[in-house]
Steps between C-alpha positions, in 0.01 A plus 500: 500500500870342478707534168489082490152502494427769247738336255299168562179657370671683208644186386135311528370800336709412239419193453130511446396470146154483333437150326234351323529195625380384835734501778358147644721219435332283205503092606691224241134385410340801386783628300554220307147468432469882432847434244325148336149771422760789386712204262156362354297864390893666363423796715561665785237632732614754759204531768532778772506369911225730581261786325529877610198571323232502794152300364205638364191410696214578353173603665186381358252775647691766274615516140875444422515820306345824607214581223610796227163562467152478754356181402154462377213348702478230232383173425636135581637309231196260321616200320325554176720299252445186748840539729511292799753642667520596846263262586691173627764414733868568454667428802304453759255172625226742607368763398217815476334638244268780412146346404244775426652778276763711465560744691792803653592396871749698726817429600370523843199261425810233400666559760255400750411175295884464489479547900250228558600232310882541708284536835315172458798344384743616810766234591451259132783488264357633197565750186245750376506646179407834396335499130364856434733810581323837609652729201162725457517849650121623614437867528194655626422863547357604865105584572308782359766544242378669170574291201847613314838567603676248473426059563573522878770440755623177518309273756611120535673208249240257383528188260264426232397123519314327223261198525605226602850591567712326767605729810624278739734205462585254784789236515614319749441230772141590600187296490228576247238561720735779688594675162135506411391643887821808409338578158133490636662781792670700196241462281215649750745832590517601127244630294335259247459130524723235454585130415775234656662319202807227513763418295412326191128657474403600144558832350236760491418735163270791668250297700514163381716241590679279217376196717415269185504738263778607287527864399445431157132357599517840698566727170260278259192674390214374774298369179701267323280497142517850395125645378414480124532838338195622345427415150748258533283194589310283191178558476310212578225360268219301599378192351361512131167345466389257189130443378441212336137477320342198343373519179210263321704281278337597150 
């Protein structure tokens, strides 16, 4: 390489310089703008051109931290105080929703439904939401295996899914009848059964809908007079009786 060229890169070399402010020329528009939002909030807000820090994506078939303990076979959570959440839409049109009971189902059971409802929907412009996360380790111990030693190697990643909780959310720009044909797919791959609901449908508190009935109804005693205690009640006293006789007038 010549001594020209050689002193040409040192001197670019030289010149380079780390700045936190983007390299790409700014138009008269935006800065002014950009000055007029810095004049009216007093501060200065110094935002990066770009983020080193690579994003998270998470996985929904496995936990987002590894367990510090085995995890127990469990139950699903049961709404005793009246809690209805869970059980409507949030940001999808669409939706599925576990009908029966609760129950544990696989991450590989989700999957499929998952699998399904993105087969029968090839080629639509659509978002699918992902309401329960896989974050339950199952262990089981192998055949003939003496009771003892130990819970068991770890096996698969399940999710524990209460009644009437929403799985599945759909949004996007897809006819009814076409979500409800995806769901009915999903819904006949996993284990249990399950319902289609929309957006705006009425909440559900275990298995009954609040469809004209307010959870306050819900929480009333059935029987609205309570029973008399005993002893409490007046005793009741039937009718007194007068004889009148007719004497001879003397």
């Amino acid at each position: 390489m010549k001594l020209r060229n050689i002193l040409s890169l040192a001197a670019h070399f030289d010149r380079l310089s780390i700045a936190s402010t983007p390299l790409r020329p700014v138009s008269a528009t935006l800065l002014a703008s950009s000055n007029k939002a810095a004049s009216s909030q007093n501060a200065s807000i110094s935002r990066r051109p770009f983020s080193s820090t690579a994003a998270r994506e998470g996985n929904w078939l496995l936990p987002t931290m590894p367990e510090k303990k085995r995890s127990r076979k469990g139950r699903p959570r049961v709404p005793t105080g009246g809690s209805a959440r869970g059980t409507t839409m949030v940001w999808g049109d669409y939706g599925l929703r576990m009908a029966d009971h609760h129950r544990r189902v696989s991450a590989s059971q989700l999957k499929i439904g998952e699998d399904a409802i993105k087969v029968r929907l090839k080629g639509m412009r659509y978002r699918l939401y992902k309401r329960v996360c896989a974050s339950i380790g199952v262990y089981s111990s192998g055949n003939e295996v003496r009771m003892g030693k130990g819970k068991g190697s770890f096996d698969h990643w399940a999710s524990r899914i209460a009644v009437s909780k929403v799985i599945f959310e759909l949004k996007g720009d897809i006819h009814e009848q076409v979500a409800r044909d995806a769901f009915r797919i999903a819904g006949n791959k996993m284990p249990g059964m399950y319902e289609f609901v929309k957006k705006g449908d009425p909440p559900v508190v275990g298995i009954t809908k609040l469809d004209g009935v307010t959870l306050a109804e819900l929480k009333r005693p059935r029987r609205k007079d309570p029973l008399p205690m005993p002893g409490a009640g007046v005793a009741e006293t039937g009718p007194t009786t007068t004889s009148t006789s007719t004497a001879p007038e003397a």
